[in-house]
VOKEVEX-825728 format. One record per residue (C-alpha): residue in three letters; x, y, z negated. Coordinates in steps of 0.5 Angstrom, whole numbers, plus 500, padded with zeros to 3 digits. Example, Ala and Ser with C-alpha at 12.3 -4.5 7.8 and 13.67 -1.06 7.14 Angstrom:
2
Ala525491484;Ser527498486;
END
This chain:
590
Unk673802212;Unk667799208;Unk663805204;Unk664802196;Unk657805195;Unk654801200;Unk657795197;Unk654797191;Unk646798194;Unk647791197;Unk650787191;Unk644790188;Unk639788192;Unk642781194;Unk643780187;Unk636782185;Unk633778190;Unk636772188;Unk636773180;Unk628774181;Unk628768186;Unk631763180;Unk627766174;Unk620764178;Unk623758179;Unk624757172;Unk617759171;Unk614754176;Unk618748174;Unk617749167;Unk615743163;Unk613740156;Unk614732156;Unk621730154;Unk623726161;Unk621733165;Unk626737160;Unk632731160;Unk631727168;Unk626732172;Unk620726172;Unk625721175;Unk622725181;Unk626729185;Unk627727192;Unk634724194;Unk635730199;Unk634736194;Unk637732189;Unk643732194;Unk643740195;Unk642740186;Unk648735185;Unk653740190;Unk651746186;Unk652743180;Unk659740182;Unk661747186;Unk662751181;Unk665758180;Unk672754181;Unk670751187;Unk667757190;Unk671762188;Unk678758185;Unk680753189;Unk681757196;Unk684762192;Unk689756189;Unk690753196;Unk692760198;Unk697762193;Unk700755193;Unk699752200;Unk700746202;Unk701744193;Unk693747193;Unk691740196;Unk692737190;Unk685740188;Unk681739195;Unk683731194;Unk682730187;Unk675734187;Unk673730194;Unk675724191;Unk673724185;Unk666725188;Unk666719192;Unk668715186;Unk662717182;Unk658716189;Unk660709190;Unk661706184;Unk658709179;Unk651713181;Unk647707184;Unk649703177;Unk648708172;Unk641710176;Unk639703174;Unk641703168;Unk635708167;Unk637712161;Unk637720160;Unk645721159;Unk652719159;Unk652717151;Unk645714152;Unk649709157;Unk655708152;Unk651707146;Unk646702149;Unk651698153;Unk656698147;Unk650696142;Unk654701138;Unk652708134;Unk660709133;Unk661709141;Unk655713142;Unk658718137;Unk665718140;Unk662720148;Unk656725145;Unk664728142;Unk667728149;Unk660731153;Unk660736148;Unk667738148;Unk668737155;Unk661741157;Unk663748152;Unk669749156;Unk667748162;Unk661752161;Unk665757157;Unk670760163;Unk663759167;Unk660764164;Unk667768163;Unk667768172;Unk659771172;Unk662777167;Unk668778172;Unk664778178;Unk659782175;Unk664787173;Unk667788180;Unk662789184;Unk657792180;Unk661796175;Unk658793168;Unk663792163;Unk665784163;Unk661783157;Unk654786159;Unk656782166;Unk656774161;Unk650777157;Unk646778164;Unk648771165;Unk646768159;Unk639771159;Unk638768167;Unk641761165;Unk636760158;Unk630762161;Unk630757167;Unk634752163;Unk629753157;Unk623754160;Unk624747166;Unk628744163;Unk632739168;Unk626740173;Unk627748173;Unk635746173;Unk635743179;Unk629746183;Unk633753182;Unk640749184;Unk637747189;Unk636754192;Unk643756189;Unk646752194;Unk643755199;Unk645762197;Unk653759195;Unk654755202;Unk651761206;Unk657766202;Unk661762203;Unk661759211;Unk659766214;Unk666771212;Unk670765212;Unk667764221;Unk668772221;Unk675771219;Unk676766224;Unk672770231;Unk676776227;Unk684773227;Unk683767232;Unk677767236;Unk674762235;Unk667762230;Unk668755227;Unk672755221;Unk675748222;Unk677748228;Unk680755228;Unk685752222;Unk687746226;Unk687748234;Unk690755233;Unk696759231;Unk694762225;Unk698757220;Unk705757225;Unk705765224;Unk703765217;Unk710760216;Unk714764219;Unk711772215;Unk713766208;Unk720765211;Unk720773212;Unk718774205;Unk723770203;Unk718764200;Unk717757203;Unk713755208;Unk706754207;Unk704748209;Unk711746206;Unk709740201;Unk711738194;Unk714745193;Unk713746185;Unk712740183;Unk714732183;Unk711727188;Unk709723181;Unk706729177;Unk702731184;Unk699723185;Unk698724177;Unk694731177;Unk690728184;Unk688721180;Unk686725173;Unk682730177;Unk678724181;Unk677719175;Unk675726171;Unk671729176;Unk667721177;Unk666722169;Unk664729168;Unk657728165;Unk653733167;Unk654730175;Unk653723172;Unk646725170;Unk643728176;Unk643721179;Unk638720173;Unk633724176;Unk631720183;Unk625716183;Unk630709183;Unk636707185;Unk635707194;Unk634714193;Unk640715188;Unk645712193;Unk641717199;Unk641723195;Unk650722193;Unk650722201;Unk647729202;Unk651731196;Unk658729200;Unk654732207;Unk653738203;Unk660739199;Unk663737204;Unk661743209;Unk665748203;Unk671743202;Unk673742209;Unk671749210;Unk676751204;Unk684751206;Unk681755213;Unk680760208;Unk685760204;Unk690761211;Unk686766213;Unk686770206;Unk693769205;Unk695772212;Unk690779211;Unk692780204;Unk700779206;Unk699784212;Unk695789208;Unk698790202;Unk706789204;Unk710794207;Unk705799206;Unk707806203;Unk703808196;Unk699813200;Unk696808204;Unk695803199;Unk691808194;Unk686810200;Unk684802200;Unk678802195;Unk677794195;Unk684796191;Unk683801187;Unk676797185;Unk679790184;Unk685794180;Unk680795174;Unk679788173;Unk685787172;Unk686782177;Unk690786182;Unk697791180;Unk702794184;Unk708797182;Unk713801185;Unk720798182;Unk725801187;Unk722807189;Unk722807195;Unk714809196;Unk712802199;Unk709796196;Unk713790197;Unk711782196;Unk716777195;Unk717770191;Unk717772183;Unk714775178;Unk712783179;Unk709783172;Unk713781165;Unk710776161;Unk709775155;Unk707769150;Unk705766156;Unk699773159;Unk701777164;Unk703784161;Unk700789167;Unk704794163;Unk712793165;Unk714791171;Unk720785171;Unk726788173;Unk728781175;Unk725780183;Unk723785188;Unk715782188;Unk711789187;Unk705786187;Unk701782182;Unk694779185;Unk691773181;Unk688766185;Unk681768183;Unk681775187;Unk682771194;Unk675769196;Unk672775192;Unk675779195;Unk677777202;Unk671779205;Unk673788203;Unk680786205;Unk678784212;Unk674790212;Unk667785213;Unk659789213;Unk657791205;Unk652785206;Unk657781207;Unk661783200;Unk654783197;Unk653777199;Unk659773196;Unk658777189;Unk652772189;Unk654766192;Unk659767186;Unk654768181;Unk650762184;Unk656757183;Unk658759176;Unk650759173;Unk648753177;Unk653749174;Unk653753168;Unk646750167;Unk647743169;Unk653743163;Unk647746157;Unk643741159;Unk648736158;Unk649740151;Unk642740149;Unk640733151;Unk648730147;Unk644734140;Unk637733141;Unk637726145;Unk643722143;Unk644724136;Unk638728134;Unk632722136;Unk636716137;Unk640716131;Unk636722126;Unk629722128;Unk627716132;Unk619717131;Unk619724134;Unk614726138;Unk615729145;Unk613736143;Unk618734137;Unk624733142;Unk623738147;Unk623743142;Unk629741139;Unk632741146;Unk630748147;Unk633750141;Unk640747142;Unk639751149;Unk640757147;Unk644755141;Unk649753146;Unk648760151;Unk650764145;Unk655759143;Unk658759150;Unk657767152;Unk661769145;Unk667764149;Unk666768155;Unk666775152;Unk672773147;Unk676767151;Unk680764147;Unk687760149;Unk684754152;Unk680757157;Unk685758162;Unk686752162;Unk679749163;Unk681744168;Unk686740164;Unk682739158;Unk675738162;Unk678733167;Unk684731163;Unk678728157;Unk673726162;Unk678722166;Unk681719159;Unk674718156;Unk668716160;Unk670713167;Unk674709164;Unk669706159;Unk663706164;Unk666702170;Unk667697166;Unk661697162;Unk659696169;Unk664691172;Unk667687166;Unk661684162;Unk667681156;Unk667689154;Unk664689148;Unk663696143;Unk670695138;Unk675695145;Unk670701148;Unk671705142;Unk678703141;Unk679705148;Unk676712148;Unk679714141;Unk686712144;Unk686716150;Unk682722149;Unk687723143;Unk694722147;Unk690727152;Unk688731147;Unk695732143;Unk699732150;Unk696737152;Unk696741146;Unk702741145;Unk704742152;Unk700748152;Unk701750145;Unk703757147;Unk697759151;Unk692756146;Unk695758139;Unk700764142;Unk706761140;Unk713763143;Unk714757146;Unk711750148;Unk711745142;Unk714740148;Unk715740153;Unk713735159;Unk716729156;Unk712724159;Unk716722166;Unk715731168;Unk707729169;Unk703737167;Unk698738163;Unk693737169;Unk696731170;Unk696726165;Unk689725164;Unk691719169;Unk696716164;Unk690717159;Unk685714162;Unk690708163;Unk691707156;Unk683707156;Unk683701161;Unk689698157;Unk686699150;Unk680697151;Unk681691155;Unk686688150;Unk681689145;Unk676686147;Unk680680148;Unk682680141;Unk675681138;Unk668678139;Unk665677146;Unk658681147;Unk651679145;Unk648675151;Unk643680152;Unk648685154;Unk652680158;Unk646679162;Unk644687162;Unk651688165;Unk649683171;Unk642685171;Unk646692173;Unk651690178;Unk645686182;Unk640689187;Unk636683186;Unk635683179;Unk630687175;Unk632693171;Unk635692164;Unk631691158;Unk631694152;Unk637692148;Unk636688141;Unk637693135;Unk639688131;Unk645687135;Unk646693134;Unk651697129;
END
């Protein structure tokens, strides 16, 4: 058995050692010019910004969650690995190269112009920032769990360490020390990942390559057949929980959000122009790739050594598994003996009561014969001590949790600071300020947006749990749909840009409020139910970002074609012969 205190020595070590890593970066990369501090210098070569768009969009829920979702849910976890692929090509294919050429620093700074409108501006600086708080809310909550388990610091302590390790390098670098230090994140994040999940595959399969173990051995057959046992369905049996309508919807809501997350979109702002832009989104899909089709090996692997860890086991023989133990302080994992016969049994339904929509860990639920409750987050994390792995391995992916929640958590407070301190502050409050000027009032906003979203962290609200509905579900219902056609359809003009984002952001906005009302607000039930054709809350960003497209199109029929030189900005934007755009006329603008 794996010596707890060897993990311990070994998590930090590892942790230390890549931390002091990130922090001399942060040094190195720093810089005093506002084009340094909001796109790198236009400097970054296509290949590292390749690795720094991986890091940035591989975030804590792609390393630690998604594997963890395909596990507990099986084949329905696909929904996910699709969506979160898909999306990336969509942003890699029709909006990378265009928004690179375009030439501006930040989402809202692309609506603003091509809209010739402040209102519209407004609007997405509006979503940026909500989308961007709750991401960077449950980053910082993924650092403090980590941090909890594997080196037994309260949770709290764990998200202010993080705090102190994202604003130094983000306010010190800017995006130049952002994506230099994700650059190595990515690094440590692929390496903890791909080396337990080969181990796992030589250990229960013989072969060493994760991707054919899953494909050409019997693993998946055997692990059906301990489902059916248990009294669960099949693994890789599809549409199990949910419609074929709602999983075509959460899959589409999470492509369209994926493609408009702006802290994804603004790393094509930071190559030297648009070949290199189109170069470094095919290094982030060669890089994202080696994860995600990694990924459902995982999950199988994990499910298969958890069920035959923990189920059947006597009481005596689960208490001797320190990875038990230490994983049950977190609160992620809780076995209970319900029929007293001095063995955990897993089985479908619920070990645990809940409550308002929580878990109580504190009454059993007569109701089921489940005897164990683990949450989806535990999976890859824990995987590695299940499977009974050399400490540097578990210590290991401590840091490649810790690497994929901080990267993205840095990419989300730049786009924070720059909507405050470049779309609002210098385009619209301040115009003459100077570059000093504004790469202060970044730095503040930096740090502001640290303690705003470490105080989430430490005290989560409702809605952070359900971060990938509201994040994907508004960036799907706002900015896809407003920047492909600000691409493609020169007839859009600002009034259907701003009627359309308005439309769709409050019917995600109300649907999945009143949907999750009871998660959020701690009401005894849901406001309503899924009354639109049964699609979740994590689905309906699709039907959102429709109305967006529908609103907006319509609208701009009705009301006055754009000014010629927007027109002639959007054909220069779709066309790799044409030069850059020019600057738009103000006195066209609101």
């Amino acid at each position: 058995m794996t010596d707890l205190s060897a993990v311990q020595v070994w998590t930090y070590v590892l942790v230390t050692v890549t931390f002091m890593f990130y922090l001399y970066i942060g040094w190195w990369a720093r810089v005093r010019e506002s084009s340094g501090f909001y796109v790198a210098g236009r400097g970054v070569p296509a290949i590292a910004n390749g690795a720094a768009t991986a890091a940035d969009w591989m975030s804590a829920a792609s390393f630690i969650s998604m594997a963890g979702l395909i596990s507990v849910m099986g084949y329905d976890g696909s929904i996910y690995l699709m969506g979160w692929t898909g999306g990336y090509v969509l942003l890699a294919l029709l909006l990378a190269p265009y928004l690179r050429k375009f030439g501006k620093y930040t989402v809202p700074d692309f609506v603003g112009d091509r809209y010739y409108s402040d209102t519209a501006r407004v609007v997405a600086v509006i979503a940026a920032l909500f989308i961007s708080m709750t991401y960077v809310a449950g980053q910082m909550r993924g650092v403090g769990i980590v941090f909890s388990r594997f080196l037994e610091v309260p949770i709290n302590v764990g998200v202010v360490i993080g705090m102190v390790i994202v604003a130094f390098f983000a306010v010190l670098g800017g995006m130049k020390g952002i994506t230099w230090t994700q650059v190595a994140q990515y690094g440590v994040l692929i390496l903890a990942f791909l080396i337990p999940s080969s181990a796992l595959a030589l250990k229960l399969t013989g072969q060493p390559i994760p991707q054919l173990a899953f494909v050409f051995s019997d693993l998946t057959e055997k692990l059906n057949q301990i489902q059916v046992d248990l009294g669960f369905k099949e693994y890789t049996e599809p549409f199990r929980d949910k419609s074929l309508l709602d999983v075509l919807c959460i899959t589409v809501a999470l492509m369209v959000g994926t493609a408009g997350l702006p802290h994804v979109i603004v790393r094509f702002y930071t190559v030297p122009n648009v070949r290199a832009a189109r170069w470094s989104a095919g290094w982030a899909l060669l890089f994202i790739a080696l994860l995600y089709t990694t990924a459902p090996a995982l999950a199988t692997f994990a499910r298969y050594n958890l069920l035959a860890s923990l189920n059947g086991k006597t009481i005596e023989e689960i208490e001797q598994l320190e990875w038990v133990a230490s994983w049950e302080k977190t609160q992620l994992l809780k076995y209970v003996d319900k029929n007293g016969d001095g063995r955990i049994q897993i089985a479908p339904g619920d070990a645990f009561l809940r409550t308002d929509g929580d878990l109580n860990l504190a009454q059993p639920n007569p109701a089921t014969a489940n005897e164990v409750y683990f949450s989806a987050d535990i999976i890859v994390l824990s995987t590695p001590e299940v499977a009974r792995l050399p400490a540097w391995v578990i210590a290991l992916v401590a840091a490649g949790g810790l690497a994929a929640a901080l990267s993205t958590a840095s990419g989300l407070l730049l786009v924070i600071s720059s909507s405050i301190a470049h779309d609002i502050y210098y385009r619209l409050i301040r115009p003459t300020a100077s570059e000093g000027q504004r790469v202060m009032v970044g730095r503040i906003c930096v740090v502001l947006a640290v303690i705003v979203a470490g105080y989430f962290g430490i005290n989560p609200m409702g809605f952070v749990a359900q971060v990938v509905a509201f994040a994907f579900g508004l960036a799907a219902a706002s900015f896809f749909p407003i920047i492909i056609l600000g691409i493609f359809d020169s007839r859009t003009n600002r009034t259907g840009a701003i009627w359309g984002m308005i439309v769709g952001l409050s019917f995600v906005v109300i649907y999945i409020t009143g949907t999750q009302a009871h998660k959020i607000f701690g009401t005894d039930q849901p406001w309503f139910g899924n009354w639109f054709f049964g699609i979740s809350a994590e689905g309906i960003g699709a039907v959102g970002m429709v109305l967006n497209v529908v609103v907006t199109l319509v609208v701009s029929r009705l009301t006055a074609a754009p000014p010629r030189a927007i027109r002639e900005m959007v054909e220069s934007i779709r066309h790799p012969d044409h030069p850059a755009p020019a600057l738009i006329l103000d006195e066209e603008s609101e």
